[in-house]
VMD Tcl script that draws the C-alpha trace (Angstrom):
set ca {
  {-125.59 -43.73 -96.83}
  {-123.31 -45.01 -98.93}
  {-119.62 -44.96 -99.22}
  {-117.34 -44.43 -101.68}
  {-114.65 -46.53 -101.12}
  {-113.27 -46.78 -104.77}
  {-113.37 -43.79 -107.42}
  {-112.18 -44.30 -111.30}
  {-111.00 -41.40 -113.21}
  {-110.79 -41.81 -117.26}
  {-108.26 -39.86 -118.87}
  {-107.35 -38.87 -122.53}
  {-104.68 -37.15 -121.19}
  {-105.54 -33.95 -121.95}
  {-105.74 -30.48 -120.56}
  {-109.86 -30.94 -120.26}
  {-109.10 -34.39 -118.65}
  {-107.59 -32.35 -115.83}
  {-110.42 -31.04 -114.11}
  {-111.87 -34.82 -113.61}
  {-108.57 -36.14 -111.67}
  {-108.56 -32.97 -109.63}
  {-112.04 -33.65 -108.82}
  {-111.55 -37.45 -108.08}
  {-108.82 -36.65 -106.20}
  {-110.32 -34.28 -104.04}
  {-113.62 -36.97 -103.39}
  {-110.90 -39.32 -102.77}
  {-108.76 -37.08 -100.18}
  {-112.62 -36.22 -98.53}
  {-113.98 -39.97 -98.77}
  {-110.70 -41.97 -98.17}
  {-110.91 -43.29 -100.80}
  {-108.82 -45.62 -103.63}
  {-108.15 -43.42 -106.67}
  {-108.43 -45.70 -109.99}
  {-106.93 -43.66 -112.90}
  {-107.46 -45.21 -115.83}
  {-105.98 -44.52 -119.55}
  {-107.38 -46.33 -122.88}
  {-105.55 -46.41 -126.16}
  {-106.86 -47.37 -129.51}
  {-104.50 -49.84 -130.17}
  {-105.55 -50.03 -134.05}
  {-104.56 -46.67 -134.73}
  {-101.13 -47.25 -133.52}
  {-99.85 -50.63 -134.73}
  {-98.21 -49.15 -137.78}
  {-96.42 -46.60 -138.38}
  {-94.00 -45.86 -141.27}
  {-89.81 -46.18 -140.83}
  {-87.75 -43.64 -141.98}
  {-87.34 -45.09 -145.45}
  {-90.78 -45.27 -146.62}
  {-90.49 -43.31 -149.60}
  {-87.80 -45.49 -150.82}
  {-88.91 -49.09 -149.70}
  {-92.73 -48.90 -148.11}
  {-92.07 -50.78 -145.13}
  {-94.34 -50.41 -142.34}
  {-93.07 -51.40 -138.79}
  {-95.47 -53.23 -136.66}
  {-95.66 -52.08 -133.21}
  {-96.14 -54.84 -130.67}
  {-99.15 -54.85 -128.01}
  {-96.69 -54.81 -125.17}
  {-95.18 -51.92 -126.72}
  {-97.99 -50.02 -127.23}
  {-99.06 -50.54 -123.66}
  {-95.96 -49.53 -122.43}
  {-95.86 -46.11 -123.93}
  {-99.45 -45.90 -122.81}
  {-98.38 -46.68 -119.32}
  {-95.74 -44.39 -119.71}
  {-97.46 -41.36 -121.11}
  {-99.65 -41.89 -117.99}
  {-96.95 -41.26 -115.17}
  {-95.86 -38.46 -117.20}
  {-99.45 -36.53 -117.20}
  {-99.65 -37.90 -113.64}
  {-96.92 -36.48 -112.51}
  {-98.20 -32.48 -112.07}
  {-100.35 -34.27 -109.43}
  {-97.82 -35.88 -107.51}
  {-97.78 -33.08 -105.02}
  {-101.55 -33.72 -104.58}
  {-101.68 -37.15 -103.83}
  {-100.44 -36.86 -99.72}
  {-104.35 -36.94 -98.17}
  {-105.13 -40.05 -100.54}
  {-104.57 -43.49 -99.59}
  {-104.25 -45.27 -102.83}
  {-103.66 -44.24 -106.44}
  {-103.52 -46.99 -108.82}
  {-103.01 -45.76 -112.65}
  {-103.79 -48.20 -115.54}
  {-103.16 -48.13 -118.80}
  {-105.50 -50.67 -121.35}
  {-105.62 -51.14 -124.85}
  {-109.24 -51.14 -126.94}
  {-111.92 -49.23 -127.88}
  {-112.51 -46.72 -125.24}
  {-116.55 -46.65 -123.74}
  {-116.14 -50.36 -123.54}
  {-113.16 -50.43 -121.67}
  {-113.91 -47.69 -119.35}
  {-117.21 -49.73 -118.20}
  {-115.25 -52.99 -117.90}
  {-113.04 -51.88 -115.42}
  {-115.59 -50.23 -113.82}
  {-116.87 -53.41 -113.45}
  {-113.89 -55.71 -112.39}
  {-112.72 -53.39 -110.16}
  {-115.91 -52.61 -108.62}
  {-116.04 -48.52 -108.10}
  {-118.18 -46.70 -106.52}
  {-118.15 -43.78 -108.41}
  {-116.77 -42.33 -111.83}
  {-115.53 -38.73 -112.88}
  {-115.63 -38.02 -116.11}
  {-114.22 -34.83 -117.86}
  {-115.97 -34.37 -121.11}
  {-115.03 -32.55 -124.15}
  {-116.94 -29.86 -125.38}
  {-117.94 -30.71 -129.06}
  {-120.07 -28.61 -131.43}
  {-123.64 -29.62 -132.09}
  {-123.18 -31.60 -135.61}
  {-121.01 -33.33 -134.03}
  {-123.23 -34.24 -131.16}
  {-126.20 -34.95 -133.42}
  {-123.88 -37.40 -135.41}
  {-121.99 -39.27 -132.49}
  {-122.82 -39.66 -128.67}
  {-119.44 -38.42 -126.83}
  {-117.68 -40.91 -124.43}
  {-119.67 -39.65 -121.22}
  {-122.66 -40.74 -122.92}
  {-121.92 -44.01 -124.01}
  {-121.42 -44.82 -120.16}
  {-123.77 -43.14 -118.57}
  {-126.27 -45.81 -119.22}
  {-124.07 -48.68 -118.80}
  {-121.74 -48.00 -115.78}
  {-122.20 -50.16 -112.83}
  {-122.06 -46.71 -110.55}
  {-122.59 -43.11 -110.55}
  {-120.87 -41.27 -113.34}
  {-120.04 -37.67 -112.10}
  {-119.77 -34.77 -115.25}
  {-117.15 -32.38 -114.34}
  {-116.73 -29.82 -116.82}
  {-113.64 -27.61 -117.03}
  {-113.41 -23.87 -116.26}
  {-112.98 -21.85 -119.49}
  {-112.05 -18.79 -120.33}
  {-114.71 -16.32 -121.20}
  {-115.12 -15.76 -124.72}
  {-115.07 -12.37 -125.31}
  {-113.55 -9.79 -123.26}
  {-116.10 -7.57 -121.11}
  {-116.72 -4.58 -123.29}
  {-115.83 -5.79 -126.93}
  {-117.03 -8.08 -129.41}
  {-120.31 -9.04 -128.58}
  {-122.58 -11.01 -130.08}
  {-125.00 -9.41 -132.17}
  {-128.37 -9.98 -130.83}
  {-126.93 -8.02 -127.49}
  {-126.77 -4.63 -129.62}
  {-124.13 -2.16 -130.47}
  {-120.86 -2.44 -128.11}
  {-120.51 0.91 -126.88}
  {-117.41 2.81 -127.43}
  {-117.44 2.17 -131.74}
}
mol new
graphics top color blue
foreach p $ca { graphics top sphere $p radius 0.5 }
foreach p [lrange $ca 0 end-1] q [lrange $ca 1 end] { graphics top cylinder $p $q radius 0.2 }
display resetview
């Protein structure tokens, strides 16, 4: 059998996103494992952004790569940080921060760094949407060097037991 000596974890850095470090981190507790957390921005969306005076002048101030990967590096620690209490049982935890578009980058790293395994948290997206774009798990699925694990996050039910439900199950009682 084989082990997993190396686990990546992309993250959006969102609540979703969540449930696919605590997951990698508890593989990587179980397995001993390195813990690869990885962060991609779109660096195109964020080059420019307007200065306080735009309405007056329309300037545009150009953000610099480094910059760019600095705040992504640093919006990383921050999301990391609710884990920090969770990290004792793991041996390594490397977060990274690149800039591009996202699928691509996620499978290049996979790549370089050579995991064994990836967690992936994906978003729940309605069904035009899905029949108009593949989401990010799906773009790697078929291209990742390893294993891509789907961990879904827990959400809340719906509708309350009792009240407001759907039609085809009949009548609630109690109206």
């Amino acid at each position: 059998m084989n082990t997993i000596k190396r686990i990546l974890v992309p993250t959006d850095l969102s609540e979703d996103s969540r449930a696919g470090l605590r997951s990698g981190m508890s593989l990587a507790a179980q397995n001993n494992s390195e813990l690869l957390v990885l962060h991609v921005t779109q660096a195109l969306q964020l080059w420019q952004i307007p200065d306080e005076l735009c309405l007056l002048d329309n300037q545009w101030i150009k953000w610099e790569v480094d910059r760019v990967h600095s705040e992504a590096c640093l919006d990383l620690n921050r999301f990391l940080e609710a884990h920090r209490q969770d990290f004792g049982n793991i041996p390594a935890i490397r977060p990274k921060a690149v800039l591009g578009p996202v699928a691509p980058r996620i499978i290049e790293v996979a790549y370089s760094a050579e995991v064994d395994l990836i967690v992936m948290s994906p978003k729940p997206h309605g069904a035009v949407r899905r029949l108009f774009s593949r989401s990010i798990t799906d773009q790697i699925t078929p291209e990742a060097p390893s294993p891509v694990l789907s961990v879904r996050p827990t959400r809340a039910q719906r509708y309350p037991q009792g009240r407001f439900l759907p039609v085809f199950q009949g009548i609630p009682q109690g109206f």
